[in-house]
VMD Tcl script that draws the C-alpha trace (Angstrom):
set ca {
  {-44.54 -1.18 15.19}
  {-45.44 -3.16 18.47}
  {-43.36 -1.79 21.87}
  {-41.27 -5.33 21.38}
  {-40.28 -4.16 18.10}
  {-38.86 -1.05 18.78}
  {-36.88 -1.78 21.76}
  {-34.80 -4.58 19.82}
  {-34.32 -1.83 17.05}
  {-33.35 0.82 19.94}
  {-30.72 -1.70 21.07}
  {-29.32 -2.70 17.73}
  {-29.11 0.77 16.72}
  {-27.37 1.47 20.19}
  {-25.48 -1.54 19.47}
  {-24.01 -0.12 15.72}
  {-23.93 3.50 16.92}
  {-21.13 1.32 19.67}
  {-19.26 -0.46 17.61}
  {-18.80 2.54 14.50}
  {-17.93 5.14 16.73}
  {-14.15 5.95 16.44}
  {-12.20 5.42 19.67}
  {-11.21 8.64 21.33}
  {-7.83 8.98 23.19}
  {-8.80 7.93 26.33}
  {-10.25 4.48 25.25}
  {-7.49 3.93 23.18}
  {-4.50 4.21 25.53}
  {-7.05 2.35 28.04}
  {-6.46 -0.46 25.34}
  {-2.47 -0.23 24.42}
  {-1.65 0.84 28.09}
  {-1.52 -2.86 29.23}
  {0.84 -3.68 26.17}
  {3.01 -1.31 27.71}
  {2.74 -2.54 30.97}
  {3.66 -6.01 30.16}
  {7.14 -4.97 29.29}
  {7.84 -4.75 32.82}
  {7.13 -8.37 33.50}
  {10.19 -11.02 33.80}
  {8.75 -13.34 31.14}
  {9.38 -10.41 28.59}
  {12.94 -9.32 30.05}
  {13.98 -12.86 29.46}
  {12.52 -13.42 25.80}
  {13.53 -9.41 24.35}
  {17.20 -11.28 26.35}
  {16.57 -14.17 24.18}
  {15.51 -12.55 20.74}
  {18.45 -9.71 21.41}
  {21.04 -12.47 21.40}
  {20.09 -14.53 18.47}
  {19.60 -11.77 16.28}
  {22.99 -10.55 16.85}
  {24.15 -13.72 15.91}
  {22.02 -14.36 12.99}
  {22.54 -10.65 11.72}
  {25.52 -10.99 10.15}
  {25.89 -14.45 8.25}
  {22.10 -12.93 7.21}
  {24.34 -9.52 5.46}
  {27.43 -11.91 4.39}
  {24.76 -14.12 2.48}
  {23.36 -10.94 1.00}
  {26.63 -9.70 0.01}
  {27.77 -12.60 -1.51}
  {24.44 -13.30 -3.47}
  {24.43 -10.00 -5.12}
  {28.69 -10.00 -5.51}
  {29.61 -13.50 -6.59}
  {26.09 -14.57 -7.75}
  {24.30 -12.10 -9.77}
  {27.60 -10.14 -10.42}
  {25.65 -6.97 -8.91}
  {28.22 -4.80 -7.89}
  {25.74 -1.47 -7.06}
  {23.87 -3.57 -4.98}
  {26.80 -4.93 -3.28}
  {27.58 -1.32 -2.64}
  {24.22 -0.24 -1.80}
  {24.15 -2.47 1.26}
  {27.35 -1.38 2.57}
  {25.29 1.83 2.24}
  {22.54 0.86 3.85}
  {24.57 -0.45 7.27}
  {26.72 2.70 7.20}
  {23.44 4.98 7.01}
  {20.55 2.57 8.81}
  {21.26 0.10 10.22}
  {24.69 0.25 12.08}
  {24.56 2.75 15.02}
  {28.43 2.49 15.72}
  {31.25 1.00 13.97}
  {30.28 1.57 10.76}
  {33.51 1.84 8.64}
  {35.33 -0.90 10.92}
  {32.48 -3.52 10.30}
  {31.88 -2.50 6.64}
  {36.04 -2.93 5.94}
  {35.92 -6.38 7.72}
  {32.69 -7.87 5.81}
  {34.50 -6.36 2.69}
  {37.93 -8.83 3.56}
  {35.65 -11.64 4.20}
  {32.96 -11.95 1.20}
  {36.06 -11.03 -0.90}
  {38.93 -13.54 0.48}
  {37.04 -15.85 1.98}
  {33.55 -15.93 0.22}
  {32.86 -19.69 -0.04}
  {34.14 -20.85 3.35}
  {32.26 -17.83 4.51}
  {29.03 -18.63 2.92}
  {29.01 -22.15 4.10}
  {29.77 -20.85 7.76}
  {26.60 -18.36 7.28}
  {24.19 -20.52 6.24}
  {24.48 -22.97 9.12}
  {24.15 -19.94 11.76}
  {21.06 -18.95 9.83}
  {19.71 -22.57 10.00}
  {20.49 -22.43 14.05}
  {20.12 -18.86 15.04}
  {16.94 -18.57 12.94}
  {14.80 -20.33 15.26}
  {16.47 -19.02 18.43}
  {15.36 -15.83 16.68}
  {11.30 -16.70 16.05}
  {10.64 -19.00 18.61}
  {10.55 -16.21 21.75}
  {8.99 -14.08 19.54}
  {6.24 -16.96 18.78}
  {6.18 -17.60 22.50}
  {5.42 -13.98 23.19}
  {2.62 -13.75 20.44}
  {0.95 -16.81 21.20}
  {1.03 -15.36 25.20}
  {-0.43 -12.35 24.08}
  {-3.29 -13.95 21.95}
  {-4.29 -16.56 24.19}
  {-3.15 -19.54 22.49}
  {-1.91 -22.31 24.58}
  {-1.29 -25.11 21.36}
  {2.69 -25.03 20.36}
  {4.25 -25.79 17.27}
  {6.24 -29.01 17.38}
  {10.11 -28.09 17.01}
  {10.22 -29.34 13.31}
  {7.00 -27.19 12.35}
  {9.12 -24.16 13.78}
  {12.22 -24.59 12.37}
  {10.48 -24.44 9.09}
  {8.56 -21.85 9.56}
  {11.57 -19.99 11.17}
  {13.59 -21.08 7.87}
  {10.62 -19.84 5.76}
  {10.71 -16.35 7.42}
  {14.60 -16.06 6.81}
  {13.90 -16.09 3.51}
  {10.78 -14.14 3.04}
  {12.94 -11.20 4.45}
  {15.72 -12.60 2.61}
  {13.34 -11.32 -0.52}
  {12.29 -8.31 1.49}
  {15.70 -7.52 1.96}
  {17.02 -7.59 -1.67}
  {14.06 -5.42 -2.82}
  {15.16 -2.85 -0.52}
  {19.08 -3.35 -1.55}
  {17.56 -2.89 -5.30}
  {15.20 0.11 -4.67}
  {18.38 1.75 -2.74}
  {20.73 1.07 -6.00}
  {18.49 2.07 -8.13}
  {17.74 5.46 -6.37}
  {21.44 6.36 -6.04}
  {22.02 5.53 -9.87}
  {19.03 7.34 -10.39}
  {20.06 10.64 -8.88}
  {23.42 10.51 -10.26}
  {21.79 10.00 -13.55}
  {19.95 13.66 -12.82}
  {22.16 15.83 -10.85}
  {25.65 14.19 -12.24}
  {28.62 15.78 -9.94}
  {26.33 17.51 -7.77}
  {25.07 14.13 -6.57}
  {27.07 14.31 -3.91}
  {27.04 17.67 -2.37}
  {25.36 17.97 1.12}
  {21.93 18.97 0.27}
  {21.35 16.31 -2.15}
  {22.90 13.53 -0.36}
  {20.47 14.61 1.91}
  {17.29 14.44 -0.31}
  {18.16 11.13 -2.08}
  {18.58 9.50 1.89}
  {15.23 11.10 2.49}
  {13.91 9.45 -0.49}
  {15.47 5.71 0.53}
  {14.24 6.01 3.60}
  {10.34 6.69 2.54}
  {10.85 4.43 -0.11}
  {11.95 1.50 2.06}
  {9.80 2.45 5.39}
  {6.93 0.17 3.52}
  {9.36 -2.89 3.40}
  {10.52 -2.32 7.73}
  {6.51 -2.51 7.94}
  {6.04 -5.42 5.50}
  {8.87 -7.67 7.63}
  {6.66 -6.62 10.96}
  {3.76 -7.71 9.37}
  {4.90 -11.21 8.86}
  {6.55 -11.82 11.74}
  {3.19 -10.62 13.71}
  {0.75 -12.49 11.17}
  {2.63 -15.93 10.38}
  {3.90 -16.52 13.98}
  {0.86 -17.15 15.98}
  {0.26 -20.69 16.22}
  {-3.49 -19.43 15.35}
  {-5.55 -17.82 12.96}
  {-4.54 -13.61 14.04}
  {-7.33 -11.08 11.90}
  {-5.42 -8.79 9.65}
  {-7.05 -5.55 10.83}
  {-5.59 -6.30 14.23}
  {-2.13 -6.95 12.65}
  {-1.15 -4.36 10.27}
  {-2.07 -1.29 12.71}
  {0.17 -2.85 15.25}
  {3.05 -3.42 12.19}
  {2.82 0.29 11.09}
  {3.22 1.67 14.85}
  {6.06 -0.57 15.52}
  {7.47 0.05 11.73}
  {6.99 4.32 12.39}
  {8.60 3.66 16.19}
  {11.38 1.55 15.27}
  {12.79 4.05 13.10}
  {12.08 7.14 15.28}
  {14.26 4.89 17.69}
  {16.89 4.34 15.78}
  {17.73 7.55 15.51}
  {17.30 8.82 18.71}
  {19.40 6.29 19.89}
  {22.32 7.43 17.26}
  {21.82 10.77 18.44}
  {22.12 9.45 22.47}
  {25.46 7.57 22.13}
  {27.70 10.39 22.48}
  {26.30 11.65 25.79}
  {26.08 7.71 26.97}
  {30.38 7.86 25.57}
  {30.23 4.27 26.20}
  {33.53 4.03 24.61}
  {34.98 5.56 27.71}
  {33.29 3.04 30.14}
  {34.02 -0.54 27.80}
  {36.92 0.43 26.17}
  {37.57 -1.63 22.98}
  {34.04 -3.56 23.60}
  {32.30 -0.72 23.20}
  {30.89 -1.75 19.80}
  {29.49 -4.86 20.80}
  {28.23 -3.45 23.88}
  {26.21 -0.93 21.87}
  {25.24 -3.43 19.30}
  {23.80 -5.35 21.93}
  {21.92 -2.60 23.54}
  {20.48 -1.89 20.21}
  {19.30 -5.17 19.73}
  {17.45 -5.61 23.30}
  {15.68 -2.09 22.47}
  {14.60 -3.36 18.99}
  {13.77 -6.82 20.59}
  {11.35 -4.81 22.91}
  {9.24 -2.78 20.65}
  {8.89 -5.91 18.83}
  {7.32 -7.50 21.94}
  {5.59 -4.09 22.02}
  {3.89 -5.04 18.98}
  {3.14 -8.65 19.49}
  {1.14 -7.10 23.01}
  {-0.54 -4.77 20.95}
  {-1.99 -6.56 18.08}
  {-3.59 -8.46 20.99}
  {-5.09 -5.37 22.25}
  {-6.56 -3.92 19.27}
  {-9.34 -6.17 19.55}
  {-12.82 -4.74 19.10}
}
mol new
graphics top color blue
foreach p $ca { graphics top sphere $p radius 0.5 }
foreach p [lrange $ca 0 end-1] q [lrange $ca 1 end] { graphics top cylinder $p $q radius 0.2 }
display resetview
């Protein structure tokens, strides 16, 4: 083998040994640490600002719709009970029984009227929802080309009701786990301990689907072609820190007692706080699957 020879084979070799060797700790946070640092720019105050607002707004005509699909459509009345679980357990961090007794009055009084009213939020909130989070996505891959506005409110509309699906999986594997356990244990289904396990078991079950609505919204935003193996990391993280979150920040509002400082508006004030959190580590996410790159 001529000297030539065996210095290109030296630097491919080098070259492989480079690009298969696992990334330590340092390298890595050397990669995420400018994700994090980008949270602190004005650009992604205003769109977490942006994203925080419309998903309050879109939040609930997006639960009404669900309630009334499973109540008055399919005639599903565990799974129009299993979402009321759901908000009281995941996904409402305050004002659980006062929200869950007004949806209750309205998707059983005023269902149609109701319905109507909730689908044309989600078909104007939607996109106020997506497009800062497509801004924010296409900033952190590079891409300068924009959707035109029709393009986006379809894909916007498209997303709705991919999670719309995501969302009614999770309502079924939820009914089906409490009927399931009841099934077993009978009466003792609900004494402490195994109220307990069957919540740990919803949770794991439906972790997979939190990750699975990340992994759209990071994959199909883009306007640009995004490489899976950059995505899904970044979905899991947020998926495993969004949840960690939420708790923590149940577990936080008593010493915050931010019913003593707003009064009556507490509720929306923490609702809001909740959402701008969320809204971050969802930017967190978009910055990071940028940063994964090899």
């Amino acid at each position: 083998m001529s000297a030539k020879e065996q210095r290109i084979r030296s630097i491919l070799t080098e070259r492989f040994d480079y690009q298969t060797k696992p990334l330590g700790p340092l390298p890595l946070i050397k990669r995420v640490w400018p994700a994090i640092v980008d949270l602190a720019s004005n650009e992604v105050y205003v769109l977490a600002s942006a994203i925080a607002f419309n998903a309050l707004l879109s939040f609930f005509p997006f639960v009404i719709l669900l309630l009334i699909i499973c109540r008055n459509i399919f005639g599903w009345a565990q799974g129009y009970e299993a979402i009321f679980q759901l908000l009281r357990d995941d996904y409402l961090p305050v004002g659980r029984e006062f929200i869950v007794k007004n949806l209750r009055i309205l998707t059983a009084r005023f269902y149609s009227d109701v319905a109507i009213f909730s689908m044309l939020s989600l078909l104007i909130t939607s996109s106020g929802v997506f497009a800062p989070i497509e801004m924010a996505l296409n900033r952190a891959w590079g891409i300068s080309n924009k959707r035109g506005f029709l393009k986006s409110m379809l894909l916007s509309l498209a997303l709705v009701l991919g999670c719309g699906v995501l969302a009614l999986i999770s309502i079924y594997i939820a009914a089906s786990s409490h009927s399931i356990i009841r099934s077993i244990a009978g009466s003792f289904a609900e004494y402490g301990p195994v109220k307990l396990f069957t919540g740990m078991v919803i949770k794991a079950l439906l972790f997979p689907i939190t990750v699975c609505i990340f992994f759209l919204i990071y994959y199909f935003l883009p306007n640009g072609r995004v490489p899976l193996k950059q995505v899904l990391p970044a979905a899991i993280f947020i998926g495993l820190l969004w949840e960690v979150s939420k708790y923590l920040f149940m577990w936080s509002l008593p010493l915050m007692n931010f019913e003593s400082v707003y009064g009556p508006f507490y509720i929306s004030v923490t609702l809001v706080m909740w959402a701008f959190i969320s809204a971050m580590m969802l930017l967190l996410g978009a910055n990071l699957s940028a940063q994964l790159r090899d």
